[in-house]
Residue, then its C-alpha position, 0 to 999 in steps of 0.5 A: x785639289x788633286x795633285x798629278x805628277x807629270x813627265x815632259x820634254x823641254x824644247x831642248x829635248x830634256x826631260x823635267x818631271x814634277x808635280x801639278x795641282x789641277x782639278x782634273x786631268x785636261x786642266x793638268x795636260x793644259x798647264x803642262x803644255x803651258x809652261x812650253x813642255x811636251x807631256x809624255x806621262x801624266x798621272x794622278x799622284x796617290x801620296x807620293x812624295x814630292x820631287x826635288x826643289x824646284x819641284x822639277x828634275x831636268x835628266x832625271x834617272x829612274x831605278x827599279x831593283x834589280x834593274x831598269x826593265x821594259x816591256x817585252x815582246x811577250x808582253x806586247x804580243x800579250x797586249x795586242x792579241x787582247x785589245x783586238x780580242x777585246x774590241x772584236x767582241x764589242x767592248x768599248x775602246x776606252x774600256x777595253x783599256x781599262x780591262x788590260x790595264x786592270x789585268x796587267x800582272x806584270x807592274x812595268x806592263x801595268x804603268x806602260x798600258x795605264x800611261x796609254x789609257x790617259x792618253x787616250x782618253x786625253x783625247x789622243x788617237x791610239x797611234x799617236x800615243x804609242x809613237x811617244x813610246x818608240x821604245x815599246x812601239x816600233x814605227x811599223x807597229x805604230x803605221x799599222x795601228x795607225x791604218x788600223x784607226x784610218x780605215x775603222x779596222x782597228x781590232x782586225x789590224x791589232x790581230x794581225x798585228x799580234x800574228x805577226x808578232x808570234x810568227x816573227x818569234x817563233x822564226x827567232x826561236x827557230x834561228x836561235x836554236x839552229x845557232x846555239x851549237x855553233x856559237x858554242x863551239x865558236x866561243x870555245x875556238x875563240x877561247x882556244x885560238x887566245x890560248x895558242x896566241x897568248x901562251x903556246x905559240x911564244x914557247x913553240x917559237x923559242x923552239x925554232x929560234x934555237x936551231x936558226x930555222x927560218x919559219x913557213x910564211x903561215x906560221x910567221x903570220x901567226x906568230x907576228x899575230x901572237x906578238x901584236x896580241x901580247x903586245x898590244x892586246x889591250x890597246x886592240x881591244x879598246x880601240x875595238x870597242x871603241x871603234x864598234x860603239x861609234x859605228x853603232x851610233x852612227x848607224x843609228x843616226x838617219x845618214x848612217x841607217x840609210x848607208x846599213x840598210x843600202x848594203x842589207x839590201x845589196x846583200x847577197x841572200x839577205x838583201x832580197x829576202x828584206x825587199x821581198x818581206x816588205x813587198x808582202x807587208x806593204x801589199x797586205x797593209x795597202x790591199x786591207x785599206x782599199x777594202x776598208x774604202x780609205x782612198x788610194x793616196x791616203x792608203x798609200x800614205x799610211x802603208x809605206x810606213x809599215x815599209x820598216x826600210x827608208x831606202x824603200x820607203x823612199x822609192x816607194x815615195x816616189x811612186x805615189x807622187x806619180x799617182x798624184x799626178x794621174x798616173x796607174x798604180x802598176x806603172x808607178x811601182x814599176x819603177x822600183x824594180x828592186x820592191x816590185x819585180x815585173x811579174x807583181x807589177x803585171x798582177x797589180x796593173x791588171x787588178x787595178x784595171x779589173x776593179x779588184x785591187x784591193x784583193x789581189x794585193x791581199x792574195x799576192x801578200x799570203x803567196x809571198x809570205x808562204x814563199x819567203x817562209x819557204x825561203x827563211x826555212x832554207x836559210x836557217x837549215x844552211x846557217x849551222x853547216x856554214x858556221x861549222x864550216x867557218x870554225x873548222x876552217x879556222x881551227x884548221x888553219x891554226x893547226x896546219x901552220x903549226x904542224x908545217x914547221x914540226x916537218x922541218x924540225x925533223x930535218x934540222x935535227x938531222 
């Protein structure tokens, strides 16, 4: 009887692997799920050996040589552009599958796609597979896909899926390279001002202590800043790290993710750039569904999930609650002005009277997204004069609060 090796979580959230003998796959997924576990991987073992007594590992650690890997942007860019390649040409879904597993080079890449294929076949919607990867997914991929199944659109979703994804690293590539140069002289600043506090400034102080001069306001900061790094530097640096671990997890919890994507969004430059990219995304998301024929309060449902910000999604959630209740769509999203200014609202409410939403949405999406490319040119051309600015002010403050004692030196010495 053949043998499969499965991975699970327990109600606890705990991850047991073990092996099941089964005739097939389906009887396997029903003795997993009957023992109260939820599968997350099930494969037919090929001579593999058995895991530990038991014949379960509760917190089981994996360890590949070299170090544990995952898939990449790449290699989901990759994987996305086939399957919409591959079922826009009209080869079978569950086939298609097949074919990118096959043809995974890469044996990460490999495992991962093989993993979706059995789901799949499982009987599990593509969506609902992917969600179980939140770490090779993101959400708004998965509400895509999603909308993408909904609306029988799947191949054209997973494209512009993939367009967005290489357009997004390129705008990283972009962001990057403008960055490179002033980060370097950033760290090299970094490692100068350490030098100064740690070493030099001690020395320059002794100098003005032998001739009783009362040091300028700036320089007794500076010194008093040497002293606590001298003395106490690797208490700073561990309540540092320690103070930035325990803010990132906390903003990784749902309180803390809401209160960091309130103040993005409050964020001088940065906050309406991120509501005017999720306007766009929603627009396109919501515009490709009504032209699929999915139902408004349906397509609504599936396109504020490709929102990616909660503070909108949930604003947004409130304006499909007054559709429920009869109201227009222009009149409902009008009352988040901070997603939907006036003149956008205008545009929808005289699209939804005239019957051409479903297109309007999709026109207002490509000139937002024309203007914010616009807009994020802009920023990054501005970001590398800004760090100069910030590095030069920086080296130039430490460089005057040494120069200004050296003119009272002179007068001392007379």
């Amino acid at each position: 009887m053949p043998q499969f090796a499965y991975k699970a979580l327990q109600l606890d959230g705990i991850s047991v692997e073990g092996l099941i003998d089964a005739s097939n796959r389906q009887e396997a997924m029903r003795q997993v799920e009957g023992r109260g576990l939820k599968p997350i991987r099930l494969a037919e073992t090929k001579g593999a050996a058995a895991p530990a007594a038991g014949g379960e590992k509760k917190g089981a650690l994996n360890f590949r040589l070299g170090g544990a890997k995952k898939i990449t942007p790449r290699m989901l860019e990759n994987f996305t552009r086939l399957l919409s390649s591959l079922l826009a040409a009209g080869v079978p879904f569950s086939r298609a599958l097949v074919i990118i597993h096959r043809e995974a080079a890469d044996p990460v890449a490999k495992d991962k796609w093989k993993e979706i294929h059995d789901l799949v076949i499982d009987g599990m919607p593509l969506s609902d597979a992917m969600a179980r990867s939140p770490e090779t997914f993101p959400r708004v991929y998965v509400a895509m896909v999603e909308a993408g199944e909904t609306g029988g659109f799947l191949d054209v979703v997973l494209g512009q899926i993939a367009d967005f994804q290489a357009r997004e690293k390129e705008l990283q590539g972009k962001v990057m390279t403008a960055l490179m140069y002033p980060m370097i002289l950033l760290i090299l600043a970094m490692g100068v001002l350490i030098f100064l506090l740690v070493f030099f400034i001690p020395r320059f102080q002794l100098v003005f202590q032998g001739f009783n001069a009362e040091l300028p306001l700036l320089t007794q900061v500076i010194v008093g800043i040497s002293e606590a790094v001298r003395s106490y530097g690797l208490f700073i640096g561990a309540a540092a790290a320690i103070g930035f671990i325990s803010l990132r997890n906390w903003f990784k919890s749902a309180k803390g993710r809401r209160s960091w994507e309130g103040m993005i969004l409050k964020a001088p430059t940065l906050g309406p750039l991120l509501a005017q990219f999720a306007m766009a995304r929603f627009c396109r998301m919501l515009g490709t569904l009504l032209g699929a024929g999915v139902p408004l309060i349906s397509a609504l449902n599936v396109a504020r999930r490709s929102i990616g910000n909660q503070i909108l999604v949930d604003a947004v959630s409130d304006s499909i609650d007054r559709v429920k209740e009869g109201k227009a769509l222009g009149k409902s999203l009008a009352q988040n002005r901070d997603l939907f200014p006036g003149a956008i609202v205008e545009m929808i409410s005289v699209a939804e009277e005239s019957g051409k939403l479903d297109g309007e949405l999709l026109r207002i999406a490509n000139v937002t997204e024309g203007d914010l490319d616009r807009q994020l040119k802009t920023v990054v051309a501005l970001a590398e004069p800004l760090m100069l600015f910030l590095i030069a002010a920086l080296v130039g403050t430490i460089f005057i609060g040494m120069v200004i004692p050296i003119f009272s030196l002179q007068d001392h010495i007379k």
